[in-house]
C-alpha positions in Angstrom: 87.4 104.5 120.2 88.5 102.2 116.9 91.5 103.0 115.0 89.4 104.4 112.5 87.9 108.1 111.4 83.9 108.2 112.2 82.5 110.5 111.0 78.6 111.3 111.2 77.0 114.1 108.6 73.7 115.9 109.4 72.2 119.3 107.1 72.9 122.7 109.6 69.3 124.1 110.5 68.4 127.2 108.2 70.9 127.0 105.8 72.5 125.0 102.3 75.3 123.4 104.6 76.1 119.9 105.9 77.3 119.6 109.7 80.5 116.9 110.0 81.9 116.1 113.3 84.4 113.5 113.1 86.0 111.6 115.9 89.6 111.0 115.6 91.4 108.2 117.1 93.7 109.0 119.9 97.6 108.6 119.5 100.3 108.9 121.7 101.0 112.8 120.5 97.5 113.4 121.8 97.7 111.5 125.1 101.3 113.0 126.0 100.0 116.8 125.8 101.2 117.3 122.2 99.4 119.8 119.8 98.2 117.7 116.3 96.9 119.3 113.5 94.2 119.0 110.4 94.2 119.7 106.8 91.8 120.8 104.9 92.6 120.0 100.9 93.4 122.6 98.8 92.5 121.7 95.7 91.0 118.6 94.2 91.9 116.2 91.3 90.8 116.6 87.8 91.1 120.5 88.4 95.0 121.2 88.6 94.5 125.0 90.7 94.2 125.3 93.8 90.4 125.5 95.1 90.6 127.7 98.2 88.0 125.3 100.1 88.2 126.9 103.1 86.2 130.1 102.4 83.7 127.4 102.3 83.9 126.6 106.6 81.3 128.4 108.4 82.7 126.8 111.4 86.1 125.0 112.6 86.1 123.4 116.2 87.0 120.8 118.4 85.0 119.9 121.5 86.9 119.1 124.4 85.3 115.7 126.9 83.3 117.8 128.7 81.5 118.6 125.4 82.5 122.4 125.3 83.9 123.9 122.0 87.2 125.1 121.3 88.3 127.5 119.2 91.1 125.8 116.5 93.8 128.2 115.5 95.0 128.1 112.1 98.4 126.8 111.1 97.7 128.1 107.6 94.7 129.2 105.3 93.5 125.3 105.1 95.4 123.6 108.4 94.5 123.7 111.9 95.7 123.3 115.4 94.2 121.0 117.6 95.3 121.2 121.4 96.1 117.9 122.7 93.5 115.6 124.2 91.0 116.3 122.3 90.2 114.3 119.0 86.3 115.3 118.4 86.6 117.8 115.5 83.5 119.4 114.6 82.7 122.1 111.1 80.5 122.9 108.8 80.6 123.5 105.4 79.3 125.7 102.7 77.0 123.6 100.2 75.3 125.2 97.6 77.3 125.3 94.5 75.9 122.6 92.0 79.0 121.2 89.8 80.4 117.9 89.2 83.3 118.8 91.6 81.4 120.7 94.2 79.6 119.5 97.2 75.5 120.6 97.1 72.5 120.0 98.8 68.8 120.4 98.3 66.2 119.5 99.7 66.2 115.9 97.7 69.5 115.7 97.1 73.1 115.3 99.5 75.9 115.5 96.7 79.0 115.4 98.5 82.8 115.6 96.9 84.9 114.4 100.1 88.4 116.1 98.9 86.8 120.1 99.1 84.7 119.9 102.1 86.4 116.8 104.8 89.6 116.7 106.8 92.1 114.6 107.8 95.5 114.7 109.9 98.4 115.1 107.7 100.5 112.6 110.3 98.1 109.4 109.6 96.7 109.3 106.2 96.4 105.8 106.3 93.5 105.9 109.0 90.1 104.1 107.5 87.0 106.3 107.4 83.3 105.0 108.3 80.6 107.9 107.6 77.3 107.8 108.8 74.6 110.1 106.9 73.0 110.5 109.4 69.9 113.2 107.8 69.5 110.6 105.0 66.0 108.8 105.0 65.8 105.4 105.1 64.0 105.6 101.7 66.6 107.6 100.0 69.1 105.7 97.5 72.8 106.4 97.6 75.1 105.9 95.0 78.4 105.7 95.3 81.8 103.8 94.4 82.7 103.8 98.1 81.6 100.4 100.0 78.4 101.0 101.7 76.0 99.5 104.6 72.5 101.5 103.8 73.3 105.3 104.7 76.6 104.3 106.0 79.8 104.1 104.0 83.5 103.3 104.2 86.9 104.5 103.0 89.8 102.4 103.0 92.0 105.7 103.7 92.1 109.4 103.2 93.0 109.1 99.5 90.0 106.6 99.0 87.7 108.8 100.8 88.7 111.8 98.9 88.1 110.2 95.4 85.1 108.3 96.3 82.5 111.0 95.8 78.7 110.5 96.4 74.9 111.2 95.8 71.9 110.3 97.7 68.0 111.3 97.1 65.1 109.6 97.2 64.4 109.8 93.4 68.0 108.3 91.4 67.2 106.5 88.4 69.8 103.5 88.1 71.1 101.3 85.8 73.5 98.2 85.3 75.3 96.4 82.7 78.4 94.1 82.5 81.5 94.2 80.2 84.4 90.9 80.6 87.6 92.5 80.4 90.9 89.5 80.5 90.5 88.0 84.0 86.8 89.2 85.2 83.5 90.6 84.8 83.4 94.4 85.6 80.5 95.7 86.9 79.1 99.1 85.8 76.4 101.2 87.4 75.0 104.6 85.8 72.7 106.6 88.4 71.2 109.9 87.3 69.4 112.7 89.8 67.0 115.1 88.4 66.0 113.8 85.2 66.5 110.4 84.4 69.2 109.9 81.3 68.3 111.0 77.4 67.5 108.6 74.9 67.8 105.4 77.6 68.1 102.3 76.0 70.3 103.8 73.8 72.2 106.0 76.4 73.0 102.3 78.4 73.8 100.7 74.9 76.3 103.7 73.9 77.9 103.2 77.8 78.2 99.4 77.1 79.6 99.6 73.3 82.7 102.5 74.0 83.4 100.6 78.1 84.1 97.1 76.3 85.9 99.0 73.2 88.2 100.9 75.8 88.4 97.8 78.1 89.2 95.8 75.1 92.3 97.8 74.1 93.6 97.8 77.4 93.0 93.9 78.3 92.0 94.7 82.1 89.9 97.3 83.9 91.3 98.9 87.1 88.9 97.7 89.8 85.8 95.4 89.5 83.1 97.9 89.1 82.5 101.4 87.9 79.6 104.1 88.5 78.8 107.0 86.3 76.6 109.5 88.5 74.9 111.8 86.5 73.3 115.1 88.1 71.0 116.4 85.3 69.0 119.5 86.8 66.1 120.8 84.9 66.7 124.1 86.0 70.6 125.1 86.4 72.9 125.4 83.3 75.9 123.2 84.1 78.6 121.2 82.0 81.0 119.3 84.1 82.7 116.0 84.0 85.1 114.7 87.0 86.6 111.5 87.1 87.2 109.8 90.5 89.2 106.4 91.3 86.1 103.9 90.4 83.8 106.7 89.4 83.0 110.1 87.7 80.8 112.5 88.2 78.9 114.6 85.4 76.7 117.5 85.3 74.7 118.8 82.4 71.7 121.1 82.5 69.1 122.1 81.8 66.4 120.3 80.0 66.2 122.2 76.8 70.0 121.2 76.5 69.8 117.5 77.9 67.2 116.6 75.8 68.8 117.7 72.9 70.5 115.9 70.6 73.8 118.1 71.1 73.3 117.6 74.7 73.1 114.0 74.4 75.9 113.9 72.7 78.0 116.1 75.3 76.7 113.6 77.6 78.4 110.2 75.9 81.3 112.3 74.7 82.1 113.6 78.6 81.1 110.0 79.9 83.4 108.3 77.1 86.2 110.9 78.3 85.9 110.3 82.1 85.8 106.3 82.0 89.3 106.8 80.2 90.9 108.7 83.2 90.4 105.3 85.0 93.7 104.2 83.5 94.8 107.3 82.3 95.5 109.9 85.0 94.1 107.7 88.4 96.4 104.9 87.4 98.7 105.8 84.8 99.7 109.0 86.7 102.9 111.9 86.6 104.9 111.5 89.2 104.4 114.5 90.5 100.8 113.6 91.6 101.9 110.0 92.6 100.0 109.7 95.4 98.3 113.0 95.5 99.5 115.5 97.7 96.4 118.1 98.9 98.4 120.7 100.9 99.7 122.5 98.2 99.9 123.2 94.2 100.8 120.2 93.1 102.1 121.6 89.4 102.9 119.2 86.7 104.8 119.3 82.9 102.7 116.7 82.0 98.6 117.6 81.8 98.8 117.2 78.1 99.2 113.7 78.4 96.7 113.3 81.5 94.4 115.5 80.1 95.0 115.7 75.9 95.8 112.3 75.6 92.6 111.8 77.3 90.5 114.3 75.1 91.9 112.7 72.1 91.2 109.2 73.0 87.7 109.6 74.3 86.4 111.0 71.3 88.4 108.1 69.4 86.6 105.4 71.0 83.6 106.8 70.4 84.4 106.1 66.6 86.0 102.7 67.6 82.7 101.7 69.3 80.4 102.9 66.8 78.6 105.6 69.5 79.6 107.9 66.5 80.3 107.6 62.6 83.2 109.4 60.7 80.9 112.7 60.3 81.3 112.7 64.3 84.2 111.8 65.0 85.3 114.8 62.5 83.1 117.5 63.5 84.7 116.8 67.1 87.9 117.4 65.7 86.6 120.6 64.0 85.6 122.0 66.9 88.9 120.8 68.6 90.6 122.3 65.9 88.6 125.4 65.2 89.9 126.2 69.4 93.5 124.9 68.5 93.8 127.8 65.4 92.5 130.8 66.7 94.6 130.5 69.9 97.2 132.4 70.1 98.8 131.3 72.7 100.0 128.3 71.0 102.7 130.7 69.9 103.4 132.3 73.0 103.6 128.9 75.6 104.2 125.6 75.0 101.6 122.6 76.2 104.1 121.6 78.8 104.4 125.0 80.2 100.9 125.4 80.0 99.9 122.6 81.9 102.8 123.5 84.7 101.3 126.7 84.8 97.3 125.7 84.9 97.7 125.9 88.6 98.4 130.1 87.9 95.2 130.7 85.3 94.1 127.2 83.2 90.5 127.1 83.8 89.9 130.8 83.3 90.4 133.7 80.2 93.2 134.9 81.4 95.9 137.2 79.6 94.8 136.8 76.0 97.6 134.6 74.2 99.5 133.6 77.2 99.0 129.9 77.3 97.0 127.2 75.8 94.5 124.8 76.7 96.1 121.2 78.2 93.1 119.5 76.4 92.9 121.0 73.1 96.8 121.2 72.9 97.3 118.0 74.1 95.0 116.6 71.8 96.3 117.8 69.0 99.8 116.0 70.1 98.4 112.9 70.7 96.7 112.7 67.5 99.7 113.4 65.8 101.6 111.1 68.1 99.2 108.5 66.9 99.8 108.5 63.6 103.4 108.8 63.5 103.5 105.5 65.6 100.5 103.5 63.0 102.8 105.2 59.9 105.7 103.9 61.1 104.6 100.2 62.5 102.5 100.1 58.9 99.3 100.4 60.9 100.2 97.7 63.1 100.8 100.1 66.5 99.0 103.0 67.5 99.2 105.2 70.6 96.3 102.9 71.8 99.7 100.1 71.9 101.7 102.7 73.9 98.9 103.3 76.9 98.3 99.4 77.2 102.3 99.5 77.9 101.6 102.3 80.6 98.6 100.8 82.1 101.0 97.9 82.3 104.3 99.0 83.4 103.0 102.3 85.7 99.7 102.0 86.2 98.8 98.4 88.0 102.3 99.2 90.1 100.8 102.9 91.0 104.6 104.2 89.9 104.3 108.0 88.6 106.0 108.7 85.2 107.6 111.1 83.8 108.0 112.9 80.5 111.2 110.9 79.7 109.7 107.6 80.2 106.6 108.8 78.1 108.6 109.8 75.2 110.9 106.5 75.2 108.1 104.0 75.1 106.0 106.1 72.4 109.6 105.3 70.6 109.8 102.1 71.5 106.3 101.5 70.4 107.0 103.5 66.9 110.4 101.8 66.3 111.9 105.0 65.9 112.7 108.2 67.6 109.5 110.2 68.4 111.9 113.2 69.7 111.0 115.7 67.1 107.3 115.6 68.2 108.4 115.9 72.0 110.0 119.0 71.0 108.4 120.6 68.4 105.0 120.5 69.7 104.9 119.7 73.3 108.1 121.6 74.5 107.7 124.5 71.9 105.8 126.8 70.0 106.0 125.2 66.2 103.2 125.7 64.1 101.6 122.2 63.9 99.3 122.9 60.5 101.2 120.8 57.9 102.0 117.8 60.3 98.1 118.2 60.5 97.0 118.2 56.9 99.8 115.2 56.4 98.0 113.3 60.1 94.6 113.9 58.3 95.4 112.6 54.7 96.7 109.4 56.7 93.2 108.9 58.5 91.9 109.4 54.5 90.6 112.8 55.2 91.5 116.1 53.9 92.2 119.0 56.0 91.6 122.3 54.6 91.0 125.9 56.3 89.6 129.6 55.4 89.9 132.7 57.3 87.4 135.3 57.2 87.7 139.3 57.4 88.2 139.2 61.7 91.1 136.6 61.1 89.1 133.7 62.3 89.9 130.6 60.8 87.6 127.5 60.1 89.1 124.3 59.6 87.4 121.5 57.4 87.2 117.9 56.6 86.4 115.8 53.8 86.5 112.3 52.7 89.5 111.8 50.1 88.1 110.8 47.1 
């Protein structure tokens, strides 16, 4: 047996699941009649809750040399116990939820997100994974960022593996184009299952135009290739975006919406967003998710900054790269806004709680008022961060300046930050103290509206707002004159 994880995948007979039995390498715990164990993750990045993937198994076991099956008892809702000697681990999985974070399959289509439906023992997560697909047709297509060899593909380790998510059918449309960052070509691949992408030329041309705006600001790209993988059903509403190491995955259907101009814009606007998190949040990362730790909730101070930050600066380089004009780029921040108001949570819990505490309710209703959103919230911050830092510098530094630092100083080196190291280089890169913003609006609860209108007259534009008879308020921008 190598010192590697194989691990072959085949569809169970009658049902939407995949079949994985993995074969372990042996160690001297499992040779010398010691018990070893295997975790399932419990939640996956991108989506800071946990995810409960186990009420996903159908079927945990390991099968002993004489090929019989044993039972595995559980350690803990997502760990099991494996009795020493035997390292052939077999379970199947639950697959028919279609999301850009969930694992799906069809009969054309094997979508597979690694980190909610494989395993791995806790003790070696260093092992190297090869996985053999083994139901895939030879004339199917796979697209993935993982290294491949037809329908079989390879993960460095358990983190690569569960990043490194994939899609195979026999009917993806793909794509390439090239952007030069400062030391090498990057190599970009867009493949899309179900319908092929909106609008294509000028889809590929928008993907092309905001990649070498973003690469531009931050000199280098991360790794030497990206893919976008696009699951556009006709037939199942969806939004989702995901990012991943050296890919993302996004979801949007159905027809009527993707071949819409709104929907094509969602598209570009989520795609624009996700290519960001490959320096901002996989590189540039807190430290509490420096590496990623999938047995538990992993809460962090900090998801406005993975995931405002983000928000903020996707939509921005949509307006850098000309995807959008200033109309655009404003009624984004309407809507942004228009969310940020009416909210009134922003009273009640800071971003910083609020992104702690997205692992308790972030991603549903909730108690009305009790938090805010990590994205819009931390939005809002970065803009104003942003032009606090281009007021002071005279327009010569912007928060753009401050994320080439991190991509610099954290990212490459894979060191985690924290909030005091964010806040000292934003002040480094302003020339003055950028306190007051840390703890006014990301720490507490200060009503942000004339820091806004002041933000907005900076960028030329004028920020006004009405409120109707149900207390709804509608912001509004204009040109100066």
């Amino acid at each position: 047996m190598s010192d590697s994880v194989s691990v072959s995948i085949s569809t169970v007979p009658g049902r939407a699941a995949l079949r994985f039995e993995a074969d372990f390498p042996l160690n001297s715990g499992m040779e010398g009649g010691k018990d070893w164990e295997i975790q399932l993750p419990t939640w996956r990045p991108g989506r800071y809750e946990l995810g409960d993937f186990a009420q996903y198994i159908l079927k945990m076991v390991g099968v002993d040399q004489g090929g019989n099956e044993v039972v595995l008892p559980k350690v803990n809702l997502h760990r099991w116990r494996v009795p020493s000697g035997i390292s052939k681990i077999v379970w199947h999985f639950q697959a028919d939820i279609l999301n850009a974070g969930s694992t799906y399959i069809s009969p054309d289509l094997q979508y597979v997100n690694p980190v909610n439906c494989f395993i791995y023992d806790p003790a070696r997560e260093h092992l190297p994974y090869t996985i053999h697909l083994t139901d895939i047709p030879s004339n199917w297509d796979v697209g993935t960022a993982l290294p491949k060899d037809g329908s079989t593909l390879f993960a460095a380790n358990m983190q690569h593996l569960m990043d490194s998510p994939w899609m195979a059918s026999p009917k993806l449309w793909h794509s390439e184009y090239q952007v030069e960052d400062e030391e090498k070509v990057v190599d970009f691949h867009v493949w899309s299952y179900g319908l092929e992408p909106p609008q294509k030329e000028r889809f590929i041309q928008d993907h092309i135009d905001f990649s070498t705006s973003q690469i531009k600001y931050f000199g280098t790209f991360p790794a030497p290739f990206y893919h976008f993988l696009y699951l556009l059903p006709a037939d199942i509403a969806v939004r989702h975006g995901v990012e991943h190491e050296d890919s993302t995955v996004i979801a949007i259907g159905p027809a009527e919406k993707i071949n819409s101009e709104s929907g094509y814009d969602e598209l570009v606007g989520i795609a624009s967003h996700e290519l960001y998190h490959a320096w901002n949040v996989k590189r540039i990362r807190p430290v509490e998710w420096m590496p990623y730790d999938f047995t538990g909730a992993c809460p962090s101070r900090l998801g406005y900054i993975a995931e405002g930050v983000t928000t903020y600066m996707g939509d921005l380089f949509l307006l850098e790269a000309g995807c959008i004009d200033l109309k655009g780029w404003c009624e984004k921040m309407e809507e942004l806004l228009l969310r940020h108001l009416n909210n009134t949570g922003r009273h009640n819990m800071s971003v910083a709680d609020s992104s702690y505490d997205t692992w308790l309710d972030g991603y549903i209703a909730g108690v009305k008022g009790r938090k805010v959103s990590i994205y819009v919230e931390g939005a809002v911050l970065a803009l104003l961060c942003d032009v606090r830092i281009m007021t002071e510098t005279d327009h010569k530094s912007s928060l753009s300046t401050a994320m080439r630092i991190f991509w610099e100083r954290f990212g490459k080196s894979r060191k985690g930050l924290t909030a005091d190291e964010y806040w000292s280089v934003l002040s480094e890169v302003a020339g003055s103290s950028m306190d007051d913003l840390r703890e006014r609006y990301a720490e507490s609860t200060c009503d942000t509206w004339d820091d806004l209108v002041s933000a907005m007259k900076v960028n030329g534009l004028k920020l006004t707002r009405t409120i109707n008879e149900k207390g709804v308020t509608t912001p509004k921008l204009t040109p100066l004159p």
